[in-house]
C-alpha positions in Angstrom: 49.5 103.1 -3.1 48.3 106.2 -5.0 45.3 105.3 -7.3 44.4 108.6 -9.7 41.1 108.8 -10.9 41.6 111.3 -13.4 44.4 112.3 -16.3 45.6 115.5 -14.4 45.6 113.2 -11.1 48.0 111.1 -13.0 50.0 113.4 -14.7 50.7 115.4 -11.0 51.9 112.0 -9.8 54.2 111.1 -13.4 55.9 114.5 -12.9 56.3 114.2 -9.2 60.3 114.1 -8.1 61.7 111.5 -6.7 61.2 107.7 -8.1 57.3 107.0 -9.0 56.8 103.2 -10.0 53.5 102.9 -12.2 51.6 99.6 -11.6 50.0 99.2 -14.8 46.8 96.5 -13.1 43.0 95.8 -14.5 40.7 94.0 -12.0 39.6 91.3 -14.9 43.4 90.3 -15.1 44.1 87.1 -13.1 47.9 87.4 -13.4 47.1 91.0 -11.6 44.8 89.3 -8.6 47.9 86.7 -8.1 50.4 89.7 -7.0 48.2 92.1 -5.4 48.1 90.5 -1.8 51.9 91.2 -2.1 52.0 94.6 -3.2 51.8 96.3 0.3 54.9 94.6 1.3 56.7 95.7 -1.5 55.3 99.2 -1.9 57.0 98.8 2.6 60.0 97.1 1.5 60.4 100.3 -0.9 59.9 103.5 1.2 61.7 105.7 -1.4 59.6 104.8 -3.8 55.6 106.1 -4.5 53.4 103.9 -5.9 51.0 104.7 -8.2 48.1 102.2 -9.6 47.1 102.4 -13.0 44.4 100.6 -14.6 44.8 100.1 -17.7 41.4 100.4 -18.7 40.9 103.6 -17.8 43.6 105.0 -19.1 44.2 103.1 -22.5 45.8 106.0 -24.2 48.5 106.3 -22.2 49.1 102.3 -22.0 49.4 102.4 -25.9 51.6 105.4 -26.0 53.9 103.8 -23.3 54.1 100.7 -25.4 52.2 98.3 -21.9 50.5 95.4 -24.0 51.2 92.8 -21.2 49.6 93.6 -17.5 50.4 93.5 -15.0 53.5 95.7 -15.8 55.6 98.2 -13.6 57.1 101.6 -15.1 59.8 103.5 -13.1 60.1 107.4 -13.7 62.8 109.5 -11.3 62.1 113.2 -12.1 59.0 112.3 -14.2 61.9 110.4 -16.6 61.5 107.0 -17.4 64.5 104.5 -15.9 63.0 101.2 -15.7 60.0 98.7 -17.0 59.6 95.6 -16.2 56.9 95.3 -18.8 55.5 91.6 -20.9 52.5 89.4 -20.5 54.0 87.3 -18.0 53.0 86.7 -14.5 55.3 88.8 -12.0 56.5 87.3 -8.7 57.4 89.0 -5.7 60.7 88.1 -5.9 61.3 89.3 -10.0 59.5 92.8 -8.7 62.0 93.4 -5.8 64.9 92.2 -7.9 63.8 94.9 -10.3 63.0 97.4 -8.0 66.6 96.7 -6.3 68.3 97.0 -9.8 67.2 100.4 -9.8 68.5 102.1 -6.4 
């Protein structure tokens, strides 16, 4: 999983082609802690897909101008264009992320 560090690390990655999926995670988030032990078998489950972990905190302004109030939250982008979110407050399972992911192929 890709973590960027900077704006322009992050933008490179959003405009990227092929399918990006942006985690949107904070550390302080317990719903966050619950799915990351399961994240690496997803991110292998999904080859043709790049992950890309996002704290919110860090980047704030782009959570509020891409609407993610609830963490954690997934965006999808193919071509740097957005074709899925599976974005609320709720806690995500493995299952409801690789049903989502699948929804998407």
């Amino acid at each position: 999983m890709k973590t960027p560090k900077t704006y322009e690390e992050l933008a490179a990655l959003v405009e990227a082609p092929g399918k990006t999926v942006l985690f949107f995670t904070a550390d302080w988030c317990p719903d966050c802690q619950f799915i990351y032990p399961v994240m690496p078998t997803i991110e292998a489950e999904h080859p043709d897909f790049t992950f890309v972990r996002v704290d919110r905190d860090d980047f704030m302004d782009l959570a509020q101008k891409w609407n993610i109030f609830g963490i954690p939250s997934f965006v999808v982008l193919k071509d740097g264009q957005e074709i899925g979110r599976f974005v609320d407050k709720n806690r995500k399972t493995k299952a409801e992320i690789t049903n989502f992911l699948q929804n998407l192929k």
